[in-house]
Z-matrix of the N, CA and C atoms (Angstrom, degrees):
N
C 1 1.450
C 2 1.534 1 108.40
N 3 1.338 2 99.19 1 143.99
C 4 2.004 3 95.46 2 -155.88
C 5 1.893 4 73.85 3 -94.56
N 6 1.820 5 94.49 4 -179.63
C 7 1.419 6 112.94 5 -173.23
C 8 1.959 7 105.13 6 -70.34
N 9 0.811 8 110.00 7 -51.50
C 10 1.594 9 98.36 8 176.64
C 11 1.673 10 116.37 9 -63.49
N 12 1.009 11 110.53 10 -38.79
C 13 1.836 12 116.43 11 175.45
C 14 1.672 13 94.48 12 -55.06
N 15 1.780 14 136.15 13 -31.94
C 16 1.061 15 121.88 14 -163.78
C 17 1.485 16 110.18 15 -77.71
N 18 1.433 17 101.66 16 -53.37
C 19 1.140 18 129.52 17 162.93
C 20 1.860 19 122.74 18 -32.35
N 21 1.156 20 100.34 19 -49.02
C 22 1.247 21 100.76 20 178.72
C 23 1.501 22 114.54 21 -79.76
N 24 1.221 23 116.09 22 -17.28
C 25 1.640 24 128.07 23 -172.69
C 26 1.680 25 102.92 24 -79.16
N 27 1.384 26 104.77 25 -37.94
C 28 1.652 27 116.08 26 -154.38
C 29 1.476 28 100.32 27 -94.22
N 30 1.630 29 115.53 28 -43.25
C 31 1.428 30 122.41 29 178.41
C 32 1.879 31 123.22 30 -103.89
N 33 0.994 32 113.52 31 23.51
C 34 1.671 33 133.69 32 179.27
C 35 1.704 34 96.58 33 -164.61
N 36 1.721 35 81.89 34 -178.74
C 37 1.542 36 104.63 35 173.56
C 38 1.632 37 118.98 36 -107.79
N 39 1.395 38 86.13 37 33.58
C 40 1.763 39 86.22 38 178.93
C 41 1.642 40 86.35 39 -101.05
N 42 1.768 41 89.06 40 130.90
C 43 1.980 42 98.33 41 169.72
C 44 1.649 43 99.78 42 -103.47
N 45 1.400 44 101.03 43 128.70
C 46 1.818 45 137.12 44 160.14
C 47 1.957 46 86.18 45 54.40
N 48 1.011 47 126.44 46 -177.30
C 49 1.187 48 153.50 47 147.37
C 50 1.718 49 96.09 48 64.49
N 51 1.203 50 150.46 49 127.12
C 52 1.575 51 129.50 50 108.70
C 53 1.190 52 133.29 51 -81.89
N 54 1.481 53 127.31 52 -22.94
C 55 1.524 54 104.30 53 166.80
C 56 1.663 55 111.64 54 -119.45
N 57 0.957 56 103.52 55 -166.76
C 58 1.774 57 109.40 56 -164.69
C 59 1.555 58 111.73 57 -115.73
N 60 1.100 59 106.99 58 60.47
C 61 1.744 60 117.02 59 -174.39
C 62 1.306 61 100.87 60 -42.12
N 63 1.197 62 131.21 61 -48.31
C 64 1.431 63 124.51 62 -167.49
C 65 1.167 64 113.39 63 -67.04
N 66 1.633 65 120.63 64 -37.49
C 67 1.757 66 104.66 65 154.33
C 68 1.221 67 118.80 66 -45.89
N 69 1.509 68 115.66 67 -58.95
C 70 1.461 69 98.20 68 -170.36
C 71 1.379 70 118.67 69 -68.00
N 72 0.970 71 146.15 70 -7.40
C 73 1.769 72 138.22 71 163.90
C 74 1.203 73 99.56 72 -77.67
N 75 1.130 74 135.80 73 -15.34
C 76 1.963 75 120.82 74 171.94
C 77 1.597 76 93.84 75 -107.96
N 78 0.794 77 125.93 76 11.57
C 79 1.584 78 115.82 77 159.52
C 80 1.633 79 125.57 78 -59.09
N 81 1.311 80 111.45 79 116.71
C 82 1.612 81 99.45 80 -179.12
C 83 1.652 82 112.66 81 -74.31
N 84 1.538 83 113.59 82 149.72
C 85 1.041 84 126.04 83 -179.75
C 86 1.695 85 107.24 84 -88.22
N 87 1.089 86 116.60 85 113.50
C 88 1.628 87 127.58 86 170.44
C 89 1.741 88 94.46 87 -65.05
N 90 1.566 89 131.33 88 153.25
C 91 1.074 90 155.80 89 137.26
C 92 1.831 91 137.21 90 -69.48
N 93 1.486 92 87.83 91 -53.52
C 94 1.557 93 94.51 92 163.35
C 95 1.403 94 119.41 93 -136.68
N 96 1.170 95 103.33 94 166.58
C 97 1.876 96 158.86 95 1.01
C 98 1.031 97 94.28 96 -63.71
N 99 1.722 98 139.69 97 11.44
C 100 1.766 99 118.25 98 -163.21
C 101 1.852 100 95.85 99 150.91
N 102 1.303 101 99.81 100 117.05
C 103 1.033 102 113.17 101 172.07
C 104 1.632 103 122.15 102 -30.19
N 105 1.584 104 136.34 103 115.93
C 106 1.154 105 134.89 104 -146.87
C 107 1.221 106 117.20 105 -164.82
N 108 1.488 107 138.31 106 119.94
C 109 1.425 108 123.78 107 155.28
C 110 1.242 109 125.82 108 -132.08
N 111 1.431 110 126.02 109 156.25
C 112 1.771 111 130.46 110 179.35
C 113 1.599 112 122.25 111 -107.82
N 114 1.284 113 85.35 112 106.21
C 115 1.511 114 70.52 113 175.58
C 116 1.948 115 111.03 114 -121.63
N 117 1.484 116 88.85 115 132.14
C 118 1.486 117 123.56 116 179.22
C 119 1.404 118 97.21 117 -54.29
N 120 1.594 119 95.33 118 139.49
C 121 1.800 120 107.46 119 172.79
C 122 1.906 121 122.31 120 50.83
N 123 1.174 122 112.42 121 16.13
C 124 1.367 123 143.48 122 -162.17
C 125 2.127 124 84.98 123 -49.25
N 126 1.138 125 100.43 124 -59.80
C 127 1.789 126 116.65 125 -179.47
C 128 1.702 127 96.12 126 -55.00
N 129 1.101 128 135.10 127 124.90
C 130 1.700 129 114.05 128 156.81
C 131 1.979 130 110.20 129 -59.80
N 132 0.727 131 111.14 130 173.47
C 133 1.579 132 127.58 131 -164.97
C 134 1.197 133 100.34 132 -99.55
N 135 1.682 134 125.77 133 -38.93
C 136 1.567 135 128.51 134 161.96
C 137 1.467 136 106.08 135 -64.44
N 138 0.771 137 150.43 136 -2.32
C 139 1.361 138 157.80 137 -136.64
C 140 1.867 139 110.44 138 -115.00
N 141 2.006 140 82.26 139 -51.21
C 142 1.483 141 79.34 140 -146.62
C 143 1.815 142 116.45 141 -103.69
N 144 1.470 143 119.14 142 14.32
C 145 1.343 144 125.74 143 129.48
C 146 1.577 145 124.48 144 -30.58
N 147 1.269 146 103.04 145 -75.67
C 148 1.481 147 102.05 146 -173.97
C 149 1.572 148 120.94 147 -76.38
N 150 1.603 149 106.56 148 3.06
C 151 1.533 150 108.54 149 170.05
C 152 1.409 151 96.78 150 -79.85
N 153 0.949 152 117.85 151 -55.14
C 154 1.694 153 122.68 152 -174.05
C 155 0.793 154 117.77 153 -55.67
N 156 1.802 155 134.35 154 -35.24
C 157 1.348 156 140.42 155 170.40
C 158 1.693 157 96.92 156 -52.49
N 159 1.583 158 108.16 157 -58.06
C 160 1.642 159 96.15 158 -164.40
C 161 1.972 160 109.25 159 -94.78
N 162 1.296 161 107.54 160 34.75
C 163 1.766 162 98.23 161 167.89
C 164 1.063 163 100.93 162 -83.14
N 165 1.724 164 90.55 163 152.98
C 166 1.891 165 98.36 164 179.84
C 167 1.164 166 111.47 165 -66.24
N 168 1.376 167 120.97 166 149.25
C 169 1.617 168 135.57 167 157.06
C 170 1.456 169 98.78 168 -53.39
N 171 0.923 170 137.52 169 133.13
C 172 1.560 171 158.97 170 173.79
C 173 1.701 172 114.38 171 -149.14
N 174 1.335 173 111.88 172 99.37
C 175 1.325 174 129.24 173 169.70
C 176 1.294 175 136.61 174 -123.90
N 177 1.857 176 91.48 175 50.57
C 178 1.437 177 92.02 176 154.94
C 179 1.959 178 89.95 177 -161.81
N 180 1.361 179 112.21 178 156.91
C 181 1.324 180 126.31 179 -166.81
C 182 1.465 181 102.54 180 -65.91
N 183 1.403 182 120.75 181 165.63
C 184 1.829 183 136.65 182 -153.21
C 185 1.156 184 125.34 183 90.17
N 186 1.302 185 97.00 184 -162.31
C 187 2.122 186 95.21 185 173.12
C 188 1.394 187 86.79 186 -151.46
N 189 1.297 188 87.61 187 140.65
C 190 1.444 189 128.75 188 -174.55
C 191 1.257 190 117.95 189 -95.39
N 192 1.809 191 125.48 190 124.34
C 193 2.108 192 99.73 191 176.59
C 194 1.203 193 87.08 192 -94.81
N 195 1.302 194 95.73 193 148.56
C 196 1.130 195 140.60 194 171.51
C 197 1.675 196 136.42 195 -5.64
N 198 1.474 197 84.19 196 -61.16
C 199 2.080 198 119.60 197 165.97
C 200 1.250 199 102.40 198 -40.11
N 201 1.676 200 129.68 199 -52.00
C 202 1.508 201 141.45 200 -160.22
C 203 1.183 202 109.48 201 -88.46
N 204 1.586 203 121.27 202 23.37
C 205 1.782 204 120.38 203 -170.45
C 206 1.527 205 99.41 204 -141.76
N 207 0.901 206 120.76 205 145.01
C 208 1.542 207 143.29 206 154.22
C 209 1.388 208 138.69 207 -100.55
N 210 1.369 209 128.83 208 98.58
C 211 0.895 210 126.28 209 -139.52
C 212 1.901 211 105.45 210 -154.76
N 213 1.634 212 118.74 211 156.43
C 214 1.455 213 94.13 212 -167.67
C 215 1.637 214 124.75 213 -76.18
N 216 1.218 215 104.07 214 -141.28
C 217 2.054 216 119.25 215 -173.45
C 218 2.021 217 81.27 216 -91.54
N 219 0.995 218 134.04 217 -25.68
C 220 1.581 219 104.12 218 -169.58
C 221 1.926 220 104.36 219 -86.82
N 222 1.174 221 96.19 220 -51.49
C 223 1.487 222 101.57 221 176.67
C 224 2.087 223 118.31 222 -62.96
N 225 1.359 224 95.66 223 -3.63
C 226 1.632 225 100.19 224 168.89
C 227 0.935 226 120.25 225 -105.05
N 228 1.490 227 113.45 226 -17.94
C 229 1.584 228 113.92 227 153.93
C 230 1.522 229 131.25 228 -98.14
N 231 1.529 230 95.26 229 26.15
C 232 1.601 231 95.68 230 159.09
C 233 1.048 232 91.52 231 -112.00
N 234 1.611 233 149.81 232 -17.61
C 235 0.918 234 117.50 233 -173.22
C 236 1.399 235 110.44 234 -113.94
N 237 1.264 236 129.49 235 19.17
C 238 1.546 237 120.12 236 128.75
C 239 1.100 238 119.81 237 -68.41
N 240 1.533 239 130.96 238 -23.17
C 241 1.494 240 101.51 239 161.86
C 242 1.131 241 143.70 240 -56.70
N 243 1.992 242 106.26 241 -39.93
C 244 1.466 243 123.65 242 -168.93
C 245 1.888 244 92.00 243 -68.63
N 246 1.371 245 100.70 244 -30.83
C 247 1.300 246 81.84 245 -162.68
C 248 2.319 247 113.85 246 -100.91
N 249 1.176 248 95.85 247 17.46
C 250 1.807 249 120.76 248 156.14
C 251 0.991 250 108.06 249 -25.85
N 252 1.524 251 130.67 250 120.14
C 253 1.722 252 123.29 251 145.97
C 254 1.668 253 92.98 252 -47.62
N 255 1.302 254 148.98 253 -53.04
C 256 1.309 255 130.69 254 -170.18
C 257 1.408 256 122.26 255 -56.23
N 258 1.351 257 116.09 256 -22.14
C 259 1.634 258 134.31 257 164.47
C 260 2.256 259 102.35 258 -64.98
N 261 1.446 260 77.22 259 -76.94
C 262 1.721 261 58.03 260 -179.36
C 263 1.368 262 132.47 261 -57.02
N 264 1.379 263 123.17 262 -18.31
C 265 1.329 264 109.38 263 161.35
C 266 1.143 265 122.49 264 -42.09
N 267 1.722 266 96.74 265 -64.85
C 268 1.728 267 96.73 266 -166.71
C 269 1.396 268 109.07 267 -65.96
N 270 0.910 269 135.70 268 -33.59
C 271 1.584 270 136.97 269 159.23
C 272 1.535 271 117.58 270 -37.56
N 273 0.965 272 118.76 271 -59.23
C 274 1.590 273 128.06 272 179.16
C 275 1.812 274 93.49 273 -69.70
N 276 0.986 275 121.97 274 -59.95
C 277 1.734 276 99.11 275 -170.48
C 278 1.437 277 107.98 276 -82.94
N 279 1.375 278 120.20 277 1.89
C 280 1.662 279 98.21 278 160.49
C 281 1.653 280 116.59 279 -91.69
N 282 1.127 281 113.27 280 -6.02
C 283 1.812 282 129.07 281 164.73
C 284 1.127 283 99.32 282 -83.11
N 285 1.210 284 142.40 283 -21.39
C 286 1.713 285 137.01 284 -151.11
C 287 1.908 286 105.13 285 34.83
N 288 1.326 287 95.38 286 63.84
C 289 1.717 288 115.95 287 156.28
C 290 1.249 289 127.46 288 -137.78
N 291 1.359 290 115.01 289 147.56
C 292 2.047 291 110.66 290 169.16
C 293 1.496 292 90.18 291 -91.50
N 294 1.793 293 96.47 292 117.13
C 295 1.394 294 107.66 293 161.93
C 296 1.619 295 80.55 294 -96.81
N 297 1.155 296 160.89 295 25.19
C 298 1.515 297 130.92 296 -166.39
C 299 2.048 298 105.58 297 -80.73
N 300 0.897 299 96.95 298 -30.39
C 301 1.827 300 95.85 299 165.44
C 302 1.681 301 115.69 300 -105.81
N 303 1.068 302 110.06 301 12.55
C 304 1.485 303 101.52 302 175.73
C 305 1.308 304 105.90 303 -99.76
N 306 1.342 305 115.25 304 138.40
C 307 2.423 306 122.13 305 -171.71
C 308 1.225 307 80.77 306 -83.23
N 309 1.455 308 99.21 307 144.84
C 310 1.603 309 141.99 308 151.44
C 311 1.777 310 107.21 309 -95.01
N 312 1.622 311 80.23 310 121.98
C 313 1.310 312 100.23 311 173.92
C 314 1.707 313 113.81 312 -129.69
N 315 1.694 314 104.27 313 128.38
C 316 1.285 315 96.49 314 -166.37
C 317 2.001 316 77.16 315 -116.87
N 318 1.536 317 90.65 316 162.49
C 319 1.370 318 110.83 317 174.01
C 320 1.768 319 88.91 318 -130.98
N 321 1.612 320 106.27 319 154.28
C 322 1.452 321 128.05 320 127.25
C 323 0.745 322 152.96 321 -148.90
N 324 1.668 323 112.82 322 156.04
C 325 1.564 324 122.45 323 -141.77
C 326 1.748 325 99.95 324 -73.22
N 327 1.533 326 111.05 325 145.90
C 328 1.371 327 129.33 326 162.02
C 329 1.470 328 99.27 327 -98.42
N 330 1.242 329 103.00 328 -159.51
C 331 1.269 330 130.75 329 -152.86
C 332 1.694 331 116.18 330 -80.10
N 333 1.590 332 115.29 331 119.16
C 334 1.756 333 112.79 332 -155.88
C 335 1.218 334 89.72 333 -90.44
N 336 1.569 335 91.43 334 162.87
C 337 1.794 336 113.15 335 179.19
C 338 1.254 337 99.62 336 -149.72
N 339 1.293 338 104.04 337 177.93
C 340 2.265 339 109.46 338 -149.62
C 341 1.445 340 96.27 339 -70.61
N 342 1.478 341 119.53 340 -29.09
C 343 1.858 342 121.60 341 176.07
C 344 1.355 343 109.55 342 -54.83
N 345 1.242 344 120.86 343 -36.03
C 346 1.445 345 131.31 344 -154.48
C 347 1.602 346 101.21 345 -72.01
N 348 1.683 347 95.92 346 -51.49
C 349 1.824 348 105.04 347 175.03
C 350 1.823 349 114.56 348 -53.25
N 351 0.966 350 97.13 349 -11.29
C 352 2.122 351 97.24 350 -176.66
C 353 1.485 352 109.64 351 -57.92
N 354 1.500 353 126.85 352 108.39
C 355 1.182 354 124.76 353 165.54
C 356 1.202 355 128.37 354 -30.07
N 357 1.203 356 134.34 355 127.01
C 358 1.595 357 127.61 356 -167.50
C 359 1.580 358 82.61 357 -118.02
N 360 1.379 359 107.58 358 148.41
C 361 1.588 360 126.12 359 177.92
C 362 1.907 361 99.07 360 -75.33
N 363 1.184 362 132.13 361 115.48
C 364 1.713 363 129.77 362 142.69
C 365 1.052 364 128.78 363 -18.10
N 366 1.721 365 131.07 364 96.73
C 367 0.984 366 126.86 365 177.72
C 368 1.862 367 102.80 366 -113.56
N 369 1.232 368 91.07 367 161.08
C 370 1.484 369 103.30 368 -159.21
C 371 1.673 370 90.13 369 -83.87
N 372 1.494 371 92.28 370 140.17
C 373 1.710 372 95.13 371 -178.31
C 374 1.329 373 111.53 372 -89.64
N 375 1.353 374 127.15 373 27.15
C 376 1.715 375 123.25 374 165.42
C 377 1.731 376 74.76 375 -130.55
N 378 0.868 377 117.51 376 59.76
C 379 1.409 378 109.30 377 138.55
C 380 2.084 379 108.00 378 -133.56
N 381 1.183 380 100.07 379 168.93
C 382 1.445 381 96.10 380 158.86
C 383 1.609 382 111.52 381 -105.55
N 384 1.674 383 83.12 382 -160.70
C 385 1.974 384 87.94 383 -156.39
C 386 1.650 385 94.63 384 -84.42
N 387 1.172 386 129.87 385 27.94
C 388 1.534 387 142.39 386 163.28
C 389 1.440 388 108.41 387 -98.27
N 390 1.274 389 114.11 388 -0.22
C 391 1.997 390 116.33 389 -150.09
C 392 1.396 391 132.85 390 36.08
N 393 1.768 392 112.61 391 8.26
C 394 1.260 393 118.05 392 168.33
C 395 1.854 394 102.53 393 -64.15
N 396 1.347 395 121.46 394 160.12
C 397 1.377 396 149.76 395 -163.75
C 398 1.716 397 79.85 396 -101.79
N 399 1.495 398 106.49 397 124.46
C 400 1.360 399 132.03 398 164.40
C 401 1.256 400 100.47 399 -85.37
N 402 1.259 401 149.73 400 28.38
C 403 1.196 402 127.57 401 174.18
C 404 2.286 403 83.51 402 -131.72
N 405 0.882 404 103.25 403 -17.45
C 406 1.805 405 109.97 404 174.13
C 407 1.693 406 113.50 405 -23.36
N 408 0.619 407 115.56 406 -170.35
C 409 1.758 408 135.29 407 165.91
C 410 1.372 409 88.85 408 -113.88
N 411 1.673 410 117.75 409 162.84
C 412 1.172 411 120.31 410 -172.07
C 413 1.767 412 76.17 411 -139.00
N 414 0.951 413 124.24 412 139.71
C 415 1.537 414 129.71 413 174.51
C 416 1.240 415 108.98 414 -139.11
């Protein structure tokens, strides 16, 4: 049992597990517009009561990281999971990348407003905010 699964067992009523790693390693990897995958039920379902009990109150629209929120023992042990060197592994080898030195940064979302709904165009995440390909020659 990893350190947040303990945590969540000992300090909430979530028993052993919150997410479902084994989905995500059989998760198929999408190709386009940008390397991508979904995986269904990713939260366990026992799980996700007491995440909701402890998400932060957030009352006002954006996303927030993380550091700047207060929030309880169930919702901090999901997010020591997402945020696991055992998470980025499997993350980095289902992209075929070393995230192992790249920071994880989680945000969360507050409260939406009709701007928020505006379709934003897909940009490829090895690009930068130019849409040139970070992996390019730069000449």
């Amino acid at each position: 049992m990893n350190r947040a699964a303990h945590l969540a067992e000992s300090e909430t009523n979530i028993p052993g597990e919150i997410l479902a790693l084994d989905s995500l390693r059989a998760a198929s990897v999408v190709q386009e517009p940008f390397p991508f995958f979904i995986v269904p039920r990713f939260v366990k379902a026992e799980a996700l009561d007491a995440i909701r009990a402890d998400f932060p109150v957030i009352r006002h629209p954006g996303s927030f990281p993380l550091t700047t929120l207060e929030y309880g023992p169930a919702f901090a042990a999901f997010m020591a999971d997402i945020q696991s060197a055992e998470m980025t592994k499997l993350i980095g080898a289902k992209l075929n990348m070393d995230l192992s030195t790249s920071p994880t940064m989680v945000t969360v979302r507050g409260q939406s407003r009709a701007k928020s709904r505006q379709a934003r165009p897909l940009q490829d995440p090895r690009s930068d905010a130019t849409g040139r390909r970070r992996d390019e020659h730069r000449g």
